[in-house]
C-alpha positions in Angstrom: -28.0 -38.2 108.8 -25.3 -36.0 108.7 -21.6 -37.2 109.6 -19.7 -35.1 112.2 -15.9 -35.7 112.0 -15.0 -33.6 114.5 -17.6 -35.7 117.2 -15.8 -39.2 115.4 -12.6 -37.8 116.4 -13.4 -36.8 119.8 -14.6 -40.1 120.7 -11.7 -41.8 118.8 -9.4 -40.1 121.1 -11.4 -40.8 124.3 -11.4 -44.2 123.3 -7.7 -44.6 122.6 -7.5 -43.0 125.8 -9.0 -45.1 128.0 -7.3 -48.0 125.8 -4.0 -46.8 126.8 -4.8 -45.3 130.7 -3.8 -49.7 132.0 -0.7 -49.9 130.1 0.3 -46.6 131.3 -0.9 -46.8 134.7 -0.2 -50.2 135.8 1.8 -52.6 132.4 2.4 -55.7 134.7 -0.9 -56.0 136.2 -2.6 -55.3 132.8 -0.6 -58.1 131.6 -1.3 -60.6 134.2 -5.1 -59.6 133.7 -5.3 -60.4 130.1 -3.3 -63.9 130.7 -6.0 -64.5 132.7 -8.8 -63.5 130.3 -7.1 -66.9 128.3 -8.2 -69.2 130.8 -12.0 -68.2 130.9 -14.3 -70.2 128.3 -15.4 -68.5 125.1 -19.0 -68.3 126.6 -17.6 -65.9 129.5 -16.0 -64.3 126.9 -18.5 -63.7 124.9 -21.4 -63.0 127.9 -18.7 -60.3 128.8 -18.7 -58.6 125.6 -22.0 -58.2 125.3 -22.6 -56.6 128.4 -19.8 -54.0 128.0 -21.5 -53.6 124.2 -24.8 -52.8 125.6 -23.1 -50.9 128.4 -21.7 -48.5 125.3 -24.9 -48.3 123.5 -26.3 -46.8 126.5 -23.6 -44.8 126.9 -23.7 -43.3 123.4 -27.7 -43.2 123.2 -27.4 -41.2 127.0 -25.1 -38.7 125.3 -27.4 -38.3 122.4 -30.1 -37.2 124.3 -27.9 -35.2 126.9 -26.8 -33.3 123.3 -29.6 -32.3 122.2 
């Protein structure tokens, strides 16, 4: 398997990106979202992260195959 850096950067960008789009866009309603992230239960949490997990598996296993 052969490691592309530029491909690592490209989707390090677009990932710090899409971090930094809420703060930009909206900084008091990304705040008051995340306070209310606190009061959810770890399992909600947790269910949460793995769907957006799987959600970026897809994501990067559909741009695979669109690559090639």
């Amino acid at each position: 398997m052969h490691f592309d850096a530029a491909f690592f950067f490209s989707a390090l960008a677009l990932a710090l990106v899409l971090e930094a789009l809420p703060w930009v866009l909206s900084p008091d309603r990304t705040r008051e979202a995340l306070r209310s992230l606190l009061d959810l239960p770890p399992e909600k949490l947790r269910i949460g992260g793995a769907i957006l997990l799987a959600l970026g598996i897809v994501a990067a296993l559909l741009g695979i195959c669109l690559r090639s």
